[in-house]
N, C-alpha and C positions, 0 to 999 in steps of 0.2 A: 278221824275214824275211817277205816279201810271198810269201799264196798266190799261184798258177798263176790269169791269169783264166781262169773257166770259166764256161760257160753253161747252165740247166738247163732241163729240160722235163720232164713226166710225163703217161704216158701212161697210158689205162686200158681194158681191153676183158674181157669179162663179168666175173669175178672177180678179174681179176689186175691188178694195181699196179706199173707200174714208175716210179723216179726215175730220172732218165738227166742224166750230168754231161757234157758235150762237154770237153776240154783240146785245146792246138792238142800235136801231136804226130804218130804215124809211123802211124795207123790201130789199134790196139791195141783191142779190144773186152774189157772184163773182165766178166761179168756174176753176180753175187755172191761177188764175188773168188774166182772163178775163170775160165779162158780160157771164150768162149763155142764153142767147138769140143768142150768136154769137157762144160759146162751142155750146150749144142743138138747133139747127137753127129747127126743127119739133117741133110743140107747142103740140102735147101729151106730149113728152119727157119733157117739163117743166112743165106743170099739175103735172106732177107724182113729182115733187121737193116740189110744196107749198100741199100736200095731208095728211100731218102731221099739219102742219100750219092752215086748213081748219077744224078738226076734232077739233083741241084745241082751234078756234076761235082765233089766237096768229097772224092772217096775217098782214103784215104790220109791226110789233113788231119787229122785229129782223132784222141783218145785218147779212148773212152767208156766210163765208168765205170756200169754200173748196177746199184741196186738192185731188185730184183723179188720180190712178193711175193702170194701167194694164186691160185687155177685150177690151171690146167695147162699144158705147155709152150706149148701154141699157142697160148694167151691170151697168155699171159708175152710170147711173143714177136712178137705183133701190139700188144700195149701199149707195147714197148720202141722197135716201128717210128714210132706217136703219137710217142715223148717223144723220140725224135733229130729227128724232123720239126718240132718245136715249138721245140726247142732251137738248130735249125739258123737258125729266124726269127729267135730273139736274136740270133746273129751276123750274120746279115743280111739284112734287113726284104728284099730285093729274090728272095729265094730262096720269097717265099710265093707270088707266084703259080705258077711251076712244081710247086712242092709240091701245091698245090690243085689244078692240073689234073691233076694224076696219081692225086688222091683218097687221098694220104697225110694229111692234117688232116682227114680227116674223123672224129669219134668213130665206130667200129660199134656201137650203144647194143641189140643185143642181147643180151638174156639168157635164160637157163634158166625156162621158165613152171613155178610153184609147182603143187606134188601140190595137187587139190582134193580133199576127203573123199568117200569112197561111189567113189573109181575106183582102180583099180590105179597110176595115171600121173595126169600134167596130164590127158589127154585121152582116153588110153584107158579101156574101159572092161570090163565083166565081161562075158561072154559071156552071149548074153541065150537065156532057157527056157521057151517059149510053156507048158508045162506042168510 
């Protein structure tokens, strides 16, 4: 028995990791097997998942499976937007430019600045005691 073809992509934004499996199907989003309604319970945070799907006209089309793992919700759920955007290229190369002009492929390669020693924070500092 022949799997489903399916198309992948992964996406990543500060600490979080998502695999995102595209199937052709009725729109169904599962993301750690479970519904992403019940993972993303704030409906911006699920806007921000179909916003690939919206620009390619592809809504409905697809069954995406992802794995997500590491941050926090917001992370999770701007890595997940990367890996259907990347995945959506597998299936059809002519979907990158739309994608790109909308600033879905682009990695956001920020992250968290490491605590330096001798300060409370990255950057803050101790309250300072002329005497």
């Amino acid at each position: 028995m022949a799997a489903p073809a399916q198309h992948i992509g992964i996406g990543r934004r500060k600490t979080s990791t998502a695999r995102v499996y595209l199937r052709a199907g009725n729109g169904q989003v599962t993301v750690n097997r479970r519904p992403y309604e019940e993972y993303f319970p704030l409906d911006w945070r699920g806007k921000i998942i179909f916003q690939p799907f919206e620009v390619t006209g592809t809504t409905g089309q697809f069954d995406v499976l992802v794995n997500a793992k590491g941050g926090g919700l917001t992370g999770q759920v701007e890595a997940i937007r990367l890996g259907i955007a990347r995945a959506l290229i597998d299936v059809n190369g002519d979907y990158k430019k739309p994608l790109r002009d909308a600033g879905l492929l682009t990695r956001d390669d920020r992250m968290v600045e490491r605590k330096k020693y001798g300060r409370p924070k990255a950057r803050k500092r101790f309250q300072f005691s002329k005497r």
